[in-house]
VMD Tcl script that builds the backbone (N, CA, C; Angstrom):
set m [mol new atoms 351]
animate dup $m
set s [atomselect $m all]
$s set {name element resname resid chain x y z} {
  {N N UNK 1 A -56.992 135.542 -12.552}
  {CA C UNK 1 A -56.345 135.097 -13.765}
  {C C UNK 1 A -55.315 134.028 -13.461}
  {N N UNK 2 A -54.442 133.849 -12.286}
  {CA C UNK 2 A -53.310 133.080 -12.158}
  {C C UNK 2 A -53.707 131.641 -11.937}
  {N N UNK 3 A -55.247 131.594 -11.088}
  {CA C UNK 3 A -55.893 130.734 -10.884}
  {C C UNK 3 A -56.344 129.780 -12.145}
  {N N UNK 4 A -56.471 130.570 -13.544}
  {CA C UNK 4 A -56.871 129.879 -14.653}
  {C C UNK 4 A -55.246 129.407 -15.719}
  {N N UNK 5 A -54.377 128.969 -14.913}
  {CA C UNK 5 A -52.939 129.051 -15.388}
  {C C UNK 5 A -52.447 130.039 -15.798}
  {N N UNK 6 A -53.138 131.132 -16.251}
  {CA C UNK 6 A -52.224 132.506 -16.412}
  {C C UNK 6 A -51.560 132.875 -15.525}
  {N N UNK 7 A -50.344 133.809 -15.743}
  {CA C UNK 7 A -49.726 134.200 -15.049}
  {C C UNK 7 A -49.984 135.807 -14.500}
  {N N UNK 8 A -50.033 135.672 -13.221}
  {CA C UNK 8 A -50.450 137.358 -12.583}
  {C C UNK 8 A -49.769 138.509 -13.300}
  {N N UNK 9 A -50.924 139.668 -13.502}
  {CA C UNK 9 A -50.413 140.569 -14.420}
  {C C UNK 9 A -50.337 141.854 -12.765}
  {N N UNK 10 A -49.192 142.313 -13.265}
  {CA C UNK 10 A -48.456 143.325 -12.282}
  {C C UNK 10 A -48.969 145.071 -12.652}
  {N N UNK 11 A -49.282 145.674 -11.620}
  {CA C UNK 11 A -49.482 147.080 -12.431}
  {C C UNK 11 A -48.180 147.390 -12.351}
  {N N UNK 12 A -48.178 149.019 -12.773}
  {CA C UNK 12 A -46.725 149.183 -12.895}
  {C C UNK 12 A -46.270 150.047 -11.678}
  {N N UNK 13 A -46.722 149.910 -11.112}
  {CA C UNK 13 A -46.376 150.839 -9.498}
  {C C UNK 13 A -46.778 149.277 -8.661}
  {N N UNK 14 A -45.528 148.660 -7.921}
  {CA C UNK 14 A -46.369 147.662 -6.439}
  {C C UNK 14 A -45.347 148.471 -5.539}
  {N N UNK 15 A -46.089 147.933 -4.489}
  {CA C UNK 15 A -45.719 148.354 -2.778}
  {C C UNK 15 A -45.088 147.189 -1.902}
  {N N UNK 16 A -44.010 147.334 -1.812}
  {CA C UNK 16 A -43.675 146.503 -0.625}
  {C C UNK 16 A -43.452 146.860 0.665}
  {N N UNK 17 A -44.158 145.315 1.002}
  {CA C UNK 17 A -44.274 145.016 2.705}
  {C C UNK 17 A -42.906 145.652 3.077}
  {N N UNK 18 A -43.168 146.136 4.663}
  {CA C UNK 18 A -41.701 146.611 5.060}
  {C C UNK 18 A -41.192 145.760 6.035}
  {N N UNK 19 A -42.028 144.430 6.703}
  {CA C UNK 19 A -41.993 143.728 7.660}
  {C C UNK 19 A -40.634 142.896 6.724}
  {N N UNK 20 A -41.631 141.834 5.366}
  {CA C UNK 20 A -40.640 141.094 4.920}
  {C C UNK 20 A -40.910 141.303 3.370}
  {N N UNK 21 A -40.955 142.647 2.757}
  {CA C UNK 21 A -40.204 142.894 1.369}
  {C C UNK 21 A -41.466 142.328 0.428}
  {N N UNK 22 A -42.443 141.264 0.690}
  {CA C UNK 22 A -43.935 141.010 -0.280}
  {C C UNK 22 A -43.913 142.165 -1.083}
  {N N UNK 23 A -44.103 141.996 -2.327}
  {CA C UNK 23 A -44.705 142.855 -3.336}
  {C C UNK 23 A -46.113 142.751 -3.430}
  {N N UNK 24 A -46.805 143.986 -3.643}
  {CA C UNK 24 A -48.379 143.731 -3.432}
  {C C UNK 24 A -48.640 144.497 -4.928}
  {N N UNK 25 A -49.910 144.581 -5.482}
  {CA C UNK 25 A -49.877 144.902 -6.776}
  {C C UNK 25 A -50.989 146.327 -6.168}
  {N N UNK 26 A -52.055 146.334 -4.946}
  {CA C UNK 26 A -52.684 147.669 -4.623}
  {C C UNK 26 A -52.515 147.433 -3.120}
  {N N UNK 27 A -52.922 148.603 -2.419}
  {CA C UNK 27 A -52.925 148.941 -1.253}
  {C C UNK 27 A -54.608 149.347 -0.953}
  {N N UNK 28 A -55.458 149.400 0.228}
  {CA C UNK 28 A -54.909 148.751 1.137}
  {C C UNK 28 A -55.179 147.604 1.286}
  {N N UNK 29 A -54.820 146.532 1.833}
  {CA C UNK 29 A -54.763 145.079 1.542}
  {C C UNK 29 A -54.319 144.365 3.220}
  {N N UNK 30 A -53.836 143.260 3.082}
  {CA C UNK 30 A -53.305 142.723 4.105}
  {C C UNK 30 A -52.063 141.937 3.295}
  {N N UNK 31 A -50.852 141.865 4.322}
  {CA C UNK 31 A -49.427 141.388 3.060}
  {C C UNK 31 A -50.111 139.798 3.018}
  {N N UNK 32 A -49.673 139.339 2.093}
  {CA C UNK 32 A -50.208 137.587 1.592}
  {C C UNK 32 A -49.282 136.745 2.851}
  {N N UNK 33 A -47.740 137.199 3.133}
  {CA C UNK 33 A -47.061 136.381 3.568}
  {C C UNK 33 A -46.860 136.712 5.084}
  {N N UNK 34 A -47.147 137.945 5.475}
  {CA C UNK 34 A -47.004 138.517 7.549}
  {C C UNK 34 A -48.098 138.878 7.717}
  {N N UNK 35 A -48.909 139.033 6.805}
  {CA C UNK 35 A -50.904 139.600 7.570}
  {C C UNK 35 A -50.418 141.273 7.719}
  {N N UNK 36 A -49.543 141.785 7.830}
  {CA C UNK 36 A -49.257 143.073 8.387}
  {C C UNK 36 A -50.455 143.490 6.928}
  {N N UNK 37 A -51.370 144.685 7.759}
  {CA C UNK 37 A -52.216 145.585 6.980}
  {C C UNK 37 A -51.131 146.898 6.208}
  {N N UNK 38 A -51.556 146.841 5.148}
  {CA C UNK 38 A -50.732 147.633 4.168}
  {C C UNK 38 A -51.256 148.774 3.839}
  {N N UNK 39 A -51.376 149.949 4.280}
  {CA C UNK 39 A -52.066 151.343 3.469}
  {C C UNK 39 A -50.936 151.995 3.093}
  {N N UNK 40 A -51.436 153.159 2.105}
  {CA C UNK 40 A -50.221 154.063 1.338}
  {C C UNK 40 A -50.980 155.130 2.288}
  {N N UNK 41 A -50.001 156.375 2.359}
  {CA C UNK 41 A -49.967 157.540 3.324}
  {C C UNK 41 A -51.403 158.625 2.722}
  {N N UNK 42 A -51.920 158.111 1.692}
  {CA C UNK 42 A -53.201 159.316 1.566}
  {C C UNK 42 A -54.383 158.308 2.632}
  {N N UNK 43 A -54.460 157.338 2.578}
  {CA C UNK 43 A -55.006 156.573 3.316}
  {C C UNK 43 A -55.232 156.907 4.893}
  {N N UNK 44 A -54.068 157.047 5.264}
  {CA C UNK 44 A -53.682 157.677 6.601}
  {C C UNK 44 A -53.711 158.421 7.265}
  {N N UNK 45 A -53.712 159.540 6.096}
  {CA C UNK 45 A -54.296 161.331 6.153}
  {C C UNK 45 A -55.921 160.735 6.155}
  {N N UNK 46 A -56.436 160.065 5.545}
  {CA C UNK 46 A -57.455 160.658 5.657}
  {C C UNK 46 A -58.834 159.782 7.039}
  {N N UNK 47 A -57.660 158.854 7.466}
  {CA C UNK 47 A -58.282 158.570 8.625}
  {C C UNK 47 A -57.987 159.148 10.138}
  {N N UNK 48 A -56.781 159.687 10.194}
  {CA C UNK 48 A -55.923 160.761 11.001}
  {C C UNK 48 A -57.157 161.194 12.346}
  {N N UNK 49 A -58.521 161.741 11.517}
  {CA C UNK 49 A -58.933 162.249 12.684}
  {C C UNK 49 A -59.819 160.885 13.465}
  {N N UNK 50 A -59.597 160.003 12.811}
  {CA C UNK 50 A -60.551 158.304 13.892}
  {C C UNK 50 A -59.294 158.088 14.890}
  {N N UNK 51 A -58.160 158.413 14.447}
  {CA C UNK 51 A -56.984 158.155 15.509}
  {C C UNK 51 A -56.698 158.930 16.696}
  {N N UNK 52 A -56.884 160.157 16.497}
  {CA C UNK 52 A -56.572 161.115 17.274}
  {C C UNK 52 A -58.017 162.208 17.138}
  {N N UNK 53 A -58.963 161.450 17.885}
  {CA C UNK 53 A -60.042 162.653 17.771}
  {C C UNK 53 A -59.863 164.164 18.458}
  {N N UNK 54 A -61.118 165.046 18.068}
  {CA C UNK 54 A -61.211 166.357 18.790}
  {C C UNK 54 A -61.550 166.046 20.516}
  {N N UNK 55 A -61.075 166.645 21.498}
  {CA C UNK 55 A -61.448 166.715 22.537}
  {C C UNK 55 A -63.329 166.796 23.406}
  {N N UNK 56 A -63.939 165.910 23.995}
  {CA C UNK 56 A -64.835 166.079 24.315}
  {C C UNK 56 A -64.805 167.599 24.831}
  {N N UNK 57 A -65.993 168.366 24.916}
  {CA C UNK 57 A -66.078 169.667 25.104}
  {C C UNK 57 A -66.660 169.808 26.811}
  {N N UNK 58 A -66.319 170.376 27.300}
  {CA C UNK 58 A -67.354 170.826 28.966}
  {C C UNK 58 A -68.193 171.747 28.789}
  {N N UNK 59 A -69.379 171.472 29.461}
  {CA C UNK 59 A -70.370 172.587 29.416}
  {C C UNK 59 A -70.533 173.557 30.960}
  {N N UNK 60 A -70.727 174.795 30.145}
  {CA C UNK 60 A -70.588 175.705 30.862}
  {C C UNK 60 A -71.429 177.022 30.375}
  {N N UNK 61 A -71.808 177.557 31.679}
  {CA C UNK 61 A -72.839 178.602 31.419}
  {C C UNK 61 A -72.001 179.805 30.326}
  {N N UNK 62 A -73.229 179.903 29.901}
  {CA C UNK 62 A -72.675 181.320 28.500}
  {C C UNK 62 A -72.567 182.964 29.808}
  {N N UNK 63 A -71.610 183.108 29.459}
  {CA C UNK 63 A -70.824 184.553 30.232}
  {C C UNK 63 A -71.237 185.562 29.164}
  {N N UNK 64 A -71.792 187.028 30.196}
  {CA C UNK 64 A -72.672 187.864 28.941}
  {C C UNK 64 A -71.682 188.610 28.559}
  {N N UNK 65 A -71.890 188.790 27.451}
  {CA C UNK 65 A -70.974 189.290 25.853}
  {C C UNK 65 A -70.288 188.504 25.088}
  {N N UNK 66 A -69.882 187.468 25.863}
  {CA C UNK 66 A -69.147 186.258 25.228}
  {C C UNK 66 A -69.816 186.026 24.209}
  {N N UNK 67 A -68.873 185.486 23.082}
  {CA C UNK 67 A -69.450 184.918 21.534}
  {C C UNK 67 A -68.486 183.388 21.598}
  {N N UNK 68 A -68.934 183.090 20.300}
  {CA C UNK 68 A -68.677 181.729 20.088}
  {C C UNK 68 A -67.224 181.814 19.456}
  {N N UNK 69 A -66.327 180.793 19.840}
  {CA C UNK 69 A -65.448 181.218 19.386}
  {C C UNK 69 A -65.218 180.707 17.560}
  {N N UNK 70 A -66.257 180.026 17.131}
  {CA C UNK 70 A -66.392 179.445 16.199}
  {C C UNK 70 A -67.068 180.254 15.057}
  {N N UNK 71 A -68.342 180.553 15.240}
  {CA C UNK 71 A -69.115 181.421 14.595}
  {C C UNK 71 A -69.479 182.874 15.090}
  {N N UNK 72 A -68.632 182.939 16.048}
  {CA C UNK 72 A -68.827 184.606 16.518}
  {C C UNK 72 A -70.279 185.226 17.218}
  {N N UNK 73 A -71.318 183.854 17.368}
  {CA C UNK 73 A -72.543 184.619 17.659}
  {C C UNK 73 A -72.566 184.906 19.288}
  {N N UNK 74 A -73.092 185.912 19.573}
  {CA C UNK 74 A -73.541 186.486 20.755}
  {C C UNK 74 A -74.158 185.029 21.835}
  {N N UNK 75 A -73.923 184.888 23.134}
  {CA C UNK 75 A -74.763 184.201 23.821}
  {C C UNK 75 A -75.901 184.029 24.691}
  {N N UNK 76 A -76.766 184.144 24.602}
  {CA C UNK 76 A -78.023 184.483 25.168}
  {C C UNK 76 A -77.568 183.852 26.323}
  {N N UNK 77 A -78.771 184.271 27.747}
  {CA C UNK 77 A -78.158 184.774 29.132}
  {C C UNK 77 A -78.288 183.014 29.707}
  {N N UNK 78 A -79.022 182.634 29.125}
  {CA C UNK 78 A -79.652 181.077 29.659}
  {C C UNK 78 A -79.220 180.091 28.674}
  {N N UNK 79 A -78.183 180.310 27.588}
  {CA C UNK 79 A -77.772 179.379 26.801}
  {C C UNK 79 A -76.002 178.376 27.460}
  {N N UNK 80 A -76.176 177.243 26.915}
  {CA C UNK 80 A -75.285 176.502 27.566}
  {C C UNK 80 A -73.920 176.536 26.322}
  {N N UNK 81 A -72.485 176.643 26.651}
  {CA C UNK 81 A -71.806 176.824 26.068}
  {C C UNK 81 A -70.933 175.565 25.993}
  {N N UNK 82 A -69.671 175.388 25.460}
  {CA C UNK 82 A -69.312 174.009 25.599}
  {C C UNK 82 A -67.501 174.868 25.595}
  {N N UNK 83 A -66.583 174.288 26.233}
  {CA C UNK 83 A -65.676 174.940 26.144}
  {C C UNK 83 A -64.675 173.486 25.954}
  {N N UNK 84 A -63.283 173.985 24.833}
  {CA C UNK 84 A -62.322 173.264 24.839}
  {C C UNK 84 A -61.834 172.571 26.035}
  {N N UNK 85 A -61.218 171.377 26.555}
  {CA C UNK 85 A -60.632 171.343 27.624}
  {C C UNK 85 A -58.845 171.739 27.226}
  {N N UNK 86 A -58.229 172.217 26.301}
  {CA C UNK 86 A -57.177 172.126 25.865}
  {C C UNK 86 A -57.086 173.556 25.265}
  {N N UNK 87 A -57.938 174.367 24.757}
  {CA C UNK 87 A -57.456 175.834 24.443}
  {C C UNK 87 A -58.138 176.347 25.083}
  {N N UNK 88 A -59.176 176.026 25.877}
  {CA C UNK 88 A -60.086 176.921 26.698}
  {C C UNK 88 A -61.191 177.816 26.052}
  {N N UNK 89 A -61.078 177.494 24.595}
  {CA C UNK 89 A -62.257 178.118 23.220}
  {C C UNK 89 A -63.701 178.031 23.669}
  {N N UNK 90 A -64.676 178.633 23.811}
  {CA C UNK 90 A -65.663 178.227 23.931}
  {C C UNK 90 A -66.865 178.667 22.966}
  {N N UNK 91 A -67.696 177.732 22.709}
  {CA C UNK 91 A -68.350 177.355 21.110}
  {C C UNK 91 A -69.626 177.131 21.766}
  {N N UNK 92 A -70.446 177.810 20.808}
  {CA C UNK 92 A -71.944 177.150 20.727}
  {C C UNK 92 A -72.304 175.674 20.354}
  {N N UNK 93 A -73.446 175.106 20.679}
  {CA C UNK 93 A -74.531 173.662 20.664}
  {C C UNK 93 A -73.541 173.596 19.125}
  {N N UNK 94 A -74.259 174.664 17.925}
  {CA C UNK 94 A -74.107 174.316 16.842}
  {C C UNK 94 A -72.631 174.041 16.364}
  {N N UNK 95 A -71.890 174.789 16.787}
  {CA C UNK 95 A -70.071 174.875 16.607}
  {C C UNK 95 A -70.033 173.827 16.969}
  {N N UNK 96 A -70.042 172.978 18.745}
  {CA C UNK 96 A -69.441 171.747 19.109}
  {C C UNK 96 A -69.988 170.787 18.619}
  {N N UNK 97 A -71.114 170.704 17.585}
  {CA C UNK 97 A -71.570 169.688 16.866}
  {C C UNK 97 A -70.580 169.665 15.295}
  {N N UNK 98 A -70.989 170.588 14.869}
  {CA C UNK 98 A -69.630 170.824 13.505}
  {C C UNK 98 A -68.227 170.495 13.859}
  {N N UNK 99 A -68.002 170.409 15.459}
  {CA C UNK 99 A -66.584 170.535 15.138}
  {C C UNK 99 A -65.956 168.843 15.387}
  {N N UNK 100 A -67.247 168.045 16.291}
  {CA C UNK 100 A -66.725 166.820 16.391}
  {C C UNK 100 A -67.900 165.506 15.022}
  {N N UNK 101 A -68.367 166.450 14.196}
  {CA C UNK 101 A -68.748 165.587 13.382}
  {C C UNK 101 A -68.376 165.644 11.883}
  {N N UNK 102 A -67.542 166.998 12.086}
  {CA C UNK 102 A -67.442 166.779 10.285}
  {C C UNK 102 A -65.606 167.709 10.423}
  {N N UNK 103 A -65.210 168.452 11.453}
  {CA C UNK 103 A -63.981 169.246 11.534}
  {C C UNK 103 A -62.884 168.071 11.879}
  {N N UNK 104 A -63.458 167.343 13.183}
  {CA C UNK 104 A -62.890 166.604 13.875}
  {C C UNK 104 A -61.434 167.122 14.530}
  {N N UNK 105 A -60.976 168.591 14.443}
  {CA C UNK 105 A -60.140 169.267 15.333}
  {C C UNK 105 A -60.683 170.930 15.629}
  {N N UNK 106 A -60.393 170.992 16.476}
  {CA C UNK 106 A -60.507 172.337 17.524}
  {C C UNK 106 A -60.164 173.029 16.766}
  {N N UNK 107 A -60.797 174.267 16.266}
  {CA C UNK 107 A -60.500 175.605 15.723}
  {C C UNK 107 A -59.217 176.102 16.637}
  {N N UNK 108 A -59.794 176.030 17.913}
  {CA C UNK 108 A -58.810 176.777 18.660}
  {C C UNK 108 A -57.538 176.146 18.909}
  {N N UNK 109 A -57.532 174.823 19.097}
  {CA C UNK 109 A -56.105 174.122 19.081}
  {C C UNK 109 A -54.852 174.147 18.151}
  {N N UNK 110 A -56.024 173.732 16.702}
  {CA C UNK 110 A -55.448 173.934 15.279}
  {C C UNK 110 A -54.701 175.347 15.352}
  {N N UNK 111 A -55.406 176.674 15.534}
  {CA C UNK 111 A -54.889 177.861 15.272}
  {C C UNK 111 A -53.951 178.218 16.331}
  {N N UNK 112 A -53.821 177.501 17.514}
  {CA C UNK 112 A -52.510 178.150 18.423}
  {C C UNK 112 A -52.775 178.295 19.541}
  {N N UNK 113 A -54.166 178.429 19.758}
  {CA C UNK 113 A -54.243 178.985 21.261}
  {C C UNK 113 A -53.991 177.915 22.356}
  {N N UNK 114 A -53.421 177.925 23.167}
  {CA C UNK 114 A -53.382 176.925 24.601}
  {C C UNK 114 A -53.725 177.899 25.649}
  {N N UNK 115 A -54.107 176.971 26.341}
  {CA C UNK 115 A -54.689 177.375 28.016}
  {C C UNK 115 A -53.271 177.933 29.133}
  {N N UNK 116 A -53.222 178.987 29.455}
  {CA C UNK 116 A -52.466 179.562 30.428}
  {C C UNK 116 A -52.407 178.331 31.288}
  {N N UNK 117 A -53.182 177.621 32.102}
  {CA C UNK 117 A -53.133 176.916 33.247}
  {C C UNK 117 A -52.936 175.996 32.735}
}
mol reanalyze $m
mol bondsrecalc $m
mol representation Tube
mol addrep $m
């Protein structure tokens, strides 16, 4: 519109740059006058886990009686397990796939547990 001599219409909520004070009319954007990239904090939450992913998992033989620490199932004697390197949790094929493709944090980290060693 400003382009056709009108004058820019403002919503009623803008965001300013914190570098140098630009008023922006949405987020996320880039500021017009420092380039600094501009997001508002739901933005942030919801990229959180591309920043700080879940821990690659180690594999390790399934120990008999052991369950998953995810879904609780039993481990058959020849099945491969995957264990936290940071709570020491250890999860089935199917758990360490759920947990780095759609959880993107450790059951076991999230809830408290850390590794003695």
């Amino acid at each position: 519109a400003a382009g056709r001599g009108l004058a820019p219409v403002w919503a009623a909520t803008t965001y300013a740059c914190p570098r140098c004070a630009t008023r922006v009319a949405t987020v996320p954007c880039d500021c017009p006058v420092c380039d600094l990239p501009l997001v508002a904090a739901p933005h942030l939450a919801r990229s959180y886990h591309h920043l700080f992913p879940a821990p690659a998992y180690v594999d390790v033989a399934a120990e008999a009686g052991s369950a998953c620490f995810g879904c609780r199932a039993a481990a058959a004697p020849d099945e491969t397990r995957f264990r936290c390197p940071e709570c020491r949790s250890v999860f089935c094929a199917d758990c360490d796939d759920f947990v780095h493709t759609a959880l993107h944090n450790c059951p076991g980290c999230v809830g408290g547990r850390r590794s003695a060693s």
